[in-house]
N, CA, C and O atoms as a GROMACS GRO file, in nm:
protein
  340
    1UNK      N    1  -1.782   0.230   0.252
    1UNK     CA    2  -1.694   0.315   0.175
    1UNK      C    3  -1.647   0.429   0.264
    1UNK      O    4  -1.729   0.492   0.330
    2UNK      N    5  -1.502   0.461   0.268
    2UNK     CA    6  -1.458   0.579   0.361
    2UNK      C    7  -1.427   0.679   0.199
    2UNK      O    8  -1.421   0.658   0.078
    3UNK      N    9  -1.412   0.801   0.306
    3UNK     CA   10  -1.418   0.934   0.214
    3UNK      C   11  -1.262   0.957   0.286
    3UNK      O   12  -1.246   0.962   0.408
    4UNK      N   13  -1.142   0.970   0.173
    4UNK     CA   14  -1.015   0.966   0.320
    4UNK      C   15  -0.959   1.102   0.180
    4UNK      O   16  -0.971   1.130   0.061
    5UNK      N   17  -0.904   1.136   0.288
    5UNK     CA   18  -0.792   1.275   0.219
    5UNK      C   19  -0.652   1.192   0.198
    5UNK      O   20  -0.623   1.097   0.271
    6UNK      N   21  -0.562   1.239   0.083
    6UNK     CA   22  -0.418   1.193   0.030
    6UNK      C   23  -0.341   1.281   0.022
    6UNK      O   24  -0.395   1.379  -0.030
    7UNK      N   25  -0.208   1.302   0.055
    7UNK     CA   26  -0.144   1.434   0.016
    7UNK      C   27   0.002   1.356  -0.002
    7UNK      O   28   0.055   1.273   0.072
    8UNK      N   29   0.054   1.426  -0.156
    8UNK     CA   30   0.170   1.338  -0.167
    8UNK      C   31   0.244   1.454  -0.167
    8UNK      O   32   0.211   1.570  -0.194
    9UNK      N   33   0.355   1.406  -0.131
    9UNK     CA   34   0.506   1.480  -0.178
    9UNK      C   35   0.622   1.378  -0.176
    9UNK      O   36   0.626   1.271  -0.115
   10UNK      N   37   0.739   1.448  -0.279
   10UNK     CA   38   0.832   1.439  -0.312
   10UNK      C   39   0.810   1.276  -0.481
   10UNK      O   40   0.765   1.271  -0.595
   11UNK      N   41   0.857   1.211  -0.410
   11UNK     CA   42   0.858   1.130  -0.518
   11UNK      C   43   0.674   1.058  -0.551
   11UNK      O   44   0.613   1.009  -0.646
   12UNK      N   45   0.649   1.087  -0.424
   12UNK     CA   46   0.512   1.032  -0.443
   12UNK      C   47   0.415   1.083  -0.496
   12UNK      O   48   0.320   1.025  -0.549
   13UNK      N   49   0.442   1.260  -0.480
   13UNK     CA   50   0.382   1.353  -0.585
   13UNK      C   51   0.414   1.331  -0.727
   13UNK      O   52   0.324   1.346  -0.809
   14UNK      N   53   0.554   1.292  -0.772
   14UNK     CA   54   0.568   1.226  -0.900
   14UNK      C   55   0.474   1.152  -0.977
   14UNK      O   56   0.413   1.183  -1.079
   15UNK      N   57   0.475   1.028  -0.896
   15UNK     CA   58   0.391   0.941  -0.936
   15UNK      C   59   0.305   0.953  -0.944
   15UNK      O   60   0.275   0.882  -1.039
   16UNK      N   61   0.166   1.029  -0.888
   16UNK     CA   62   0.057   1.032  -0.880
   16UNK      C   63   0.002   1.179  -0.960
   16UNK      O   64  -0.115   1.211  -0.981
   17UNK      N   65   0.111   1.245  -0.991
   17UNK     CA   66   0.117   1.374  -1.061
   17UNK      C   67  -0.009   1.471  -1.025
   17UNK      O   68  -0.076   1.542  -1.101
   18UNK      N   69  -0.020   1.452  -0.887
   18UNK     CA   70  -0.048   1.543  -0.813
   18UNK      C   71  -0.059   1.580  -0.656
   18UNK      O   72  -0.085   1.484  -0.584
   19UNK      N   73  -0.047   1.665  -0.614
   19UNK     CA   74  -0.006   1.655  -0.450
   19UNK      C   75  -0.150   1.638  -0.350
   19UNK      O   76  -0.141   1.611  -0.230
   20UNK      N   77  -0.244   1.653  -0.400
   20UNK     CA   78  -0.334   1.595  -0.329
   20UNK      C   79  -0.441   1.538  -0.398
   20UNK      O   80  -0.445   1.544  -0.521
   21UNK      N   81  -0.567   1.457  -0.305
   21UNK     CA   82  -0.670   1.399  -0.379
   21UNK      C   83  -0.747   1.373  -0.275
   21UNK      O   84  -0.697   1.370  -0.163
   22UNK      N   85  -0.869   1.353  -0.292
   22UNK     CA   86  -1.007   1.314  -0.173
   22UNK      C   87  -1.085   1.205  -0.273
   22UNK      O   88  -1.160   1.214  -0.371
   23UNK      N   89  -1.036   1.117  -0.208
   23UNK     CA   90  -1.086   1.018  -0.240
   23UNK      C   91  -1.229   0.911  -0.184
   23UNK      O   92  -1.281   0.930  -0.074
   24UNK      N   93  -1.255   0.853  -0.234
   24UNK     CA   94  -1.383   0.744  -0.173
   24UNK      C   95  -1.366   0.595  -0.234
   24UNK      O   96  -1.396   0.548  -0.344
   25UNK      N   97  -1.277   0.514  -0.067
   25UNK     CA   98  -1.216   0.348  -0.116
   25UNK      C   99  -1.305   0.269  -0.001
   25UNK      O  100  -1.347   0.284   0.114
   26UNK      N  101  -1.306   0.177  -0.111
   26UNK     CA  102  -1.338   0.040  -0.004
   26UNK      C  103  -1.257  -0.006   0.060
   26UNK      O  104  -1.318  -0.059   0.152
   27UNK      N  105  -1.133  -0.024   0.074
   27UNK     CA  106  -1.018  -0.057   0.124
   27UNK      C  107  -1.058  -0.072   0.299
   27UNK      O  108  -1.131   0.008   0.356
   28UNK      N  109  -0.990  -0.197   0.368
   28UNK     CA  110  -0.996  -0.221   0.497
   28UNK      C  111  -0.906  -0.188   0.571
   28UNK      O  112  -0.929  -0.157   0.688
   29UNK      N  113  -0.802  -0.188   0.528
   29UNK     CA  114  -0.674  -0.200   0.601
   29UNK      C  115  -0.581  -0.132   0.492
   29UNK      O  116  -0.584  -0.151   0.370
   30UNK      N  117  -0.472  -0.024   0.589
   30UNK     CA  118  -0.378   0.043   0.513
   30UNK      C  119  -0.290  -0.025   0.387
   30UNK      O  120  -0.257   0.020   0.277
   31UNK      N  121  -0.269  -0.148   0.450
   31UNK     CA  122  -0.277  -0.254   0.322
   31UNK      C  123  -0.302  -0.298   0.186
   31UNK      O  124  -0.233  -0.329   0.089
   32UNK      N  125  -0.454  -0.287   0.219
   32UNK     CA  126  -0.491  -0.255   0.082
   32UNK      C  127  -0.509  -0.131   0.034
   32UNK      O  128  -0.538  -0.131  -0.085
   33UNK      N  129  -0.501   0.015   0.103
   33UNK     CA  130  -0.471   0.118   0.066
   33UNK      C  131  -0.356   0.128  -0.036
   33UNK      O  132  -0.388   0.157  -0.151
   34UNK      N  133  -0.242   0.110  -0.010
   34UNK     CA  134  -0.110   0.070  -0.116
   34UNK      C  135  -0.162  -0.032  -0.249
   34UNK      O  136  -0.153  -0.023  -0.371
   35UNK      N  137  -0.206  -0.110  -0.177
   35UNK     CA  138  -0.249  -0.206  -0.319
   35UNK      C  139  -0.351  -0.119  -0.395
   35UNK      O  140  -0.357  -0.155  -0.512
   36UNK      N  141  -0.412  -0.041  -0.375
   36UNK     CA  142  -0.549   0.057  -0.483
   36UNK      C  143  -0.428   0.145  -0.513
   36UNK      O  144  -0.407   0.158  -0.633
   37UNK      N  145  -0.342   0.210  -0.431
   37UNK     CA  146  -0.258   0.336  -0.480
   37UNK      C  147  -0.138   0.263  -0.620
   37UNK      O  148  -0.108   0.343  -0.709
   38UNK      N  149  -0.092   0.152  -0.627
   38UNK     CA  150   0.011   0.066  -0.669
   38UNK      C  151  -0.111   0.007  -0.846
   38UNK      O  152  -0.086  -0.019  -0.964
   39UNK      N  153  -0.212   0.010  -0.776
   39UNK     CA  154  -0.288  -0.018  -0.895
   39UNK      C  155  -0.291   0.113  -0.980
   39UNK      O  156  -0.239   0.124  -1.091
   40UNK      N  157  -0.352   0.200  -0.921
   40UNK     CA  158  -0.368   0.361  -0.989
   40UNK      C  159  -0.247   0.404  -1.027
   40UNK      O  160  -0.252   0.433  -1.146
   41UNK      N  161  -0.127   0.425  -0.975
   41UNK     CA  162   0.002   0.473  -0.972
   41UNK      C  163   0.088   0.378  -0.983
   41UNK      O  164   0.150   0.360  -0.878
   42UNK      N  165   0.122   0.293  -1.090
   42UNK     CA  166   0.280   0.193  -1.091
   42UNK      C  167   0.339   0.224  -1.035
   42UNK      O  168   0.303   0.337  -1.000
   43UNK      N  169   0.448   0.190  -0.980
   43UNK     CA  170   0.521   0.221  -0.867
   43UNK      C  171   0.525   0.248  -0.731
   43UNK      O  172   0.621   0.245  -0.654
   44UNK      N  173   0.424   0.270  -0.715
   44UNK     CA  174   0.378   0.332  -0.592
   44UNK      C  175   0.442   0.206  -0.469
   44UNK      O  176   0.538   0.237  -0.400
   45UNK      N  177   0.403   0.122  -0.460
   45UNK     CA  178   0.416   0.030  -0.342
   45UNK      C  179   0.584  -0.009  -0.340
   45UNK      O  180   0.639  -0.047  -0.237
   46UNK      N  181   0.677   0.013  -0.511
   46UNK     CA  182   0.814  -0.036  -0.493
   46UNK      C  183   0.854   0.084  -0.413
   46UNK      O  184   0.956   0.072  -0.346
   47UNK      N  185   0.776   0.220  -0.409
   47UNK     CA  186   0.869   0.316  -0.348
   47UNK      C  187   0.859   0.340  -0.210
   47UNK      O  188   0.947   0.373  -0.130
   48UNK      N  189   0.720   0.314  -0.192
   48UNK     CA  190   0.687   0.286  -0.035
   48UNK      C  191   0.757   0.202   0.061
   48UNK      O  192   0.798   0.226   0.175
   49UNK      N  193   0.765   0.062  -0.039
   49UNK     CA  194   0.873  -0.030   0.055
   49UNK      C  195   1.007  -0.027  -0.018
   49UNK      O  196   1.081  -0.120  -0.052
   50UNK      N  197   1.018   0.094  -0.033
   50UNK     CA  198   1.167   0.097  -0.071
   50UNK      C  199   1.238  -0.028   0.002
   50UNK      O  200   1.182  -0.084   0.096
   51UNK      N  201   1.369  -0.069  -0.047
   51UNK     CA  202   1.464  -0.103   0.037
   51UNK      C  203   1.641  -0.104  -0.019
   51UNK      O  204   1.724  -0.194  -0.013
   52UNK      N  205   1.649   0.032  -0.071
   52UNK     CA  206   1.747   0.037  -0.126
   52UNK      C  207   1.784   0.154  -0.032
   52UNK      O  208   1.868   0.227  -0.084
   53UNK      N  209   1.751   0.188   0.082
   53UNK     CA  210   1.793   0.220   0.190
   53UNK      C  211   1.692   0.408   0.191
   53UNK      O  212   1.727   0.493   0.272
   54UNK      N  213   1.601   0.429   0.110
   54UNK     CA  214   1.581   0.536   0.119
   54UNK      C  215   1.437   0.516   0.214
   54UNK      O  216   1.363   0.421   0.188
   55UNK      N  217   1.403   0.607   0.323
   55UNK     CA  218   1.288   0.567   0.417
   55UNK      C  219   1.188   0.691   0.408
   55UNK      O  220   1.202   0.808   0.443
   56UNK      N  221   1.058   0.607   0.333
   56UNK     CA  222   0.946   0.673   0.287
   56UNK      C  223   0.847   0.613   0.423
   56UNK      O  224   0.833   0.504   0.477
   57UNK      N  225   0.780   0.780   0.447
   57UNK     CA  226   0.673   0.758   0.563
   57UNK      C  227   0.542   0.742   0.562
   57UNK      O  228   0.507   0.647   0.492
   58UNK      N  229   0.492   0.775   0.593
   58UNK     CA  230   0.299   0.812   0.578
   58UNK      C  231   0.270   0.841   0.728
   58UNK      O  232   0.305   0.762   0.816
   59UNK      N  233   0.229   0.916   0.745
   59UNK     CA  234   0.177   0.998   0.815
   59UNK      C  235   0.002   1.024   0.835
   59UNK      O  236  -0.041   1.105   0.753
   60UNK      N  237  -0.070   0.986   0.901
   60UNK     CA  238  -0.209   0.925   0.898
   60UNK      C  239  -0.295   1.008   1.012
   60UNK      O  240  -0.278   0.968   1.127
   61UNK      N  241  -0.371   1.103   0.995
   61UNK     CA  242  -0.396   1.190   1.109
   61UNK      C  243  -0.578   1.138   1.115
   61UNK      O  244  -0.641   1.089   1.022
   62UNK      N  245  -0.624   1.166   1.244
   62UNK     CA  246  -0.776   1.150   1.211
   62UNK      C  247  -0.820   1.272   1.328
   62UNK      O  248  -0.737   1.343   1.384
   63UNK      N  249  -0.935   1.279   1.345
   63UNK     CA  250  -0.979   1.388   1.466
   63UNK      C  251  -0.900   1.360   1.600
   63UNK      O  252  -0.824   1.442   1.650
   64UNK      N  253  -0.930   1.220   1.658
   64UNK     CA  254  -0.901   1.197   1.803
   64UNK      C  255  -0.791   1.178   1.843
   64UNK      O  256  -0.749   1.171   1.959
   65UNK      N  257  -0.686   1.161   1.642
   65UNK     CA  258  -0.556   1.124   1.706
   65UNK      C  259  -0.448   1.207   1.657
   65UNK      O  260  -0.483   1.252   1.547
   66UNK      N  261  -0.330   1.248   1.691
   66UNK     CA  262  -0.301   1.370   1.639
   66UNK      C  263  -0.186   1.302   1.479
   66UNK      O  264  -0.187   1.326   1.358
   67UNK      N  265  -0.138   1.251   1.531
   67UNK     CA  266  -0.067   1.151   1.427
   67UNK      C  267  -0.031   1.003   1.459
   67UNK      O  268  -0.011   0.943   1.565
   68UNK      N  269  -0.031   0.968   1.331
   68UNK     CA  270   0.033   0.806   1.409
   68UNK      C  271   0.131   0.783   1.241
   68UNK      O  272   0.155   0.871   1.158
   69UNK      N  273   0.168   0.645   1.235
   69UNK     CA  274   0.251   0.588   1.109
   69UNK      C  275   0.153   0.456   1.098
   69UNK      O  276   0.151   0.366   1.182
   70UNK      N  277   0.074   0.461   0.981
   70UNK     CA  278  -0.003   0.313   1.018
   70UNK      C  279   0.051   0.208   0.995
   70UNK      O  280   0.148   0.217   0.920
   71UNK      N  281   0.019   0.085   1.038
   71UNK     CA  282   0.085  -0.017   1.036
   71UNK      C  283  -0.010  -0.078   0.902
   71UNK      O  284  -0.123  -0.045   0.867
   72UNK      N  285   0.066  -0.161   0.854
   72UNK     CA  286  -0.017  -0.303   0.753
   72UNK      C  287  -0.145  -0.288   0.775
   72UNK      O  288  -0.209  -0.257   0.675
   73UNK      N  289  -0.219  -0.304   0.897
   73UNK     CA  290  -0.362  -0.361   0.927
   73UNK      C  291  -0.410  -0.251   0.971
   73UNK      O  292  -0.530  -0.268   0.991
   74UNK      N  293  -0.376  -0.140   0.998
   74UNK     CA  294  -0.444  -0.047   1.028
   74UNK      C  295  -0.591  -0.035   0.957
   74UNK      O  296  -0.585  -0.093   0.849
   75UNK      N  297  -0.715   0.018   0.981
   75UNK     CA  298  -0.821   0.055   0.929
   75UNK      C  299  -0.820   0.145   0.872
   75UNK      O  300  -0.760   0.241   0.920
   76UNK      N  301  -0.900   0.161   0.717
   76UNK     CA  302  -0.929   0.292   0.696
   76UNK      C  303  -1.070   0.326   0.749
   76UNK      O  304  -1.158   0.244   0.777
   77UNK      N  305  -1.076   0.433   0.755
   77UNK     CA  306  -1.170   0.466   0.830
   77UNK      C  307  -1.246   0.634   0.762
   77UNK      O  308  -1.162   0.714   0.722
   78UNK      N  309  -1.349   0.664   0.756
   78UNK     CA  310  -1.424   0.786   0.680
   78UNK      C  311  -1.361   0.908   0.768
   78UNK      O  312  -1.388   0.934   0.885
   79UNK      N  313  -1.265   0.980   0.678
   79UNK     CA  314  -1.247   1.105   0.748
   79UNK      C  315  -1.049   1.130   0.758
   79UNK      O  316  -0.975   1.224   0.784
   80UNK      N  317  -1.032   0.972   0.717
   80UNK     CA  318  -0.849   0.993   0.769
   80UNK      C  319  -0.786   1.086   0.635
   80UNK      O  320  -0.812   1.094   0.515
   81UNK      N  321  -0.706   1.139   0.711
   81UNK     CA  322  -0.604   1.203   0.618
   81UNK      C  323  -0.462   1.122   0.630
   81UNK      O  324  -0.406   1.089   0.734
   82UNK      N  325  -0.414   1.097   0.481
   82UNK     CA  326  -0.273   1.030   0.501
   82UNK      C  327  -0.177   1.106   0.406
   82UNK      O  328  -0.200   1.144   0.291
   83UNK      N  329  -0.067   1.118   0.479
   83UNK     CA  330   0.031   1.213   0.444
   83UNK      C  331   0.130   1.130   0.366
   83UNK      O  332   0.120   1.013   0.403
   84UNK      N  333   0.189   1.140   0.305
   84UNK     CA  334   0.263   1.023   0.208
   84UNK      C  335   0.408   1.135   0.161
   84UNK      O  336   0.386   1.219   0.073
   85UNK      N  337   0.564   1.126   0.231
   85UNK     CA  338   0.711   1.163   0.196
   85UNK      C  339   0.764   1.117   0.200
   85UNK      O  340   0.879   1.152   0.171
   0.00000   0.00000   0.00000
């Protein structure tokens, strides 16, 4: 189980009707991160993969790394913070 920080804004704060959360997921891969967020929050994953041309990011910070954009398979890992605009 990782302990990961969430911070939403803009439409994603909508959905989740609130701008942050500290959470504790089983989740392996950023992957299934969206699929737990899409479960909790409807919508969540149509807005992420938008494709009606509007480009939503995430933003994924941990100690050693200063930022990255995770990919699909990325790991979660105890400690990440993911930024979600």
């Amino acid at each position: 189980m990782a302990k990961i920080l969430l911070r939403y804004m803009g439409r994603f704060c909508e959905l989740a009707q609130k701008p942050l959360e500290e959470r504790e997921v089983t989740c392996k891969t950023f992957s299934e991160l969206i699929d737990l967020l899409e479960h909790d929050y409807p919508g969540y994953a149509a807005e992420f993969y938008n494709l009606i041309g509007e480009r939503h990011e995430c933003t994924l910070r941990r100690p050693e790394v200063a930022s990255i954009n995770p990919k699909a398979d990325e790991p979660v890992r105890d400690g990440d913070c993911y930024g979600f605009y």
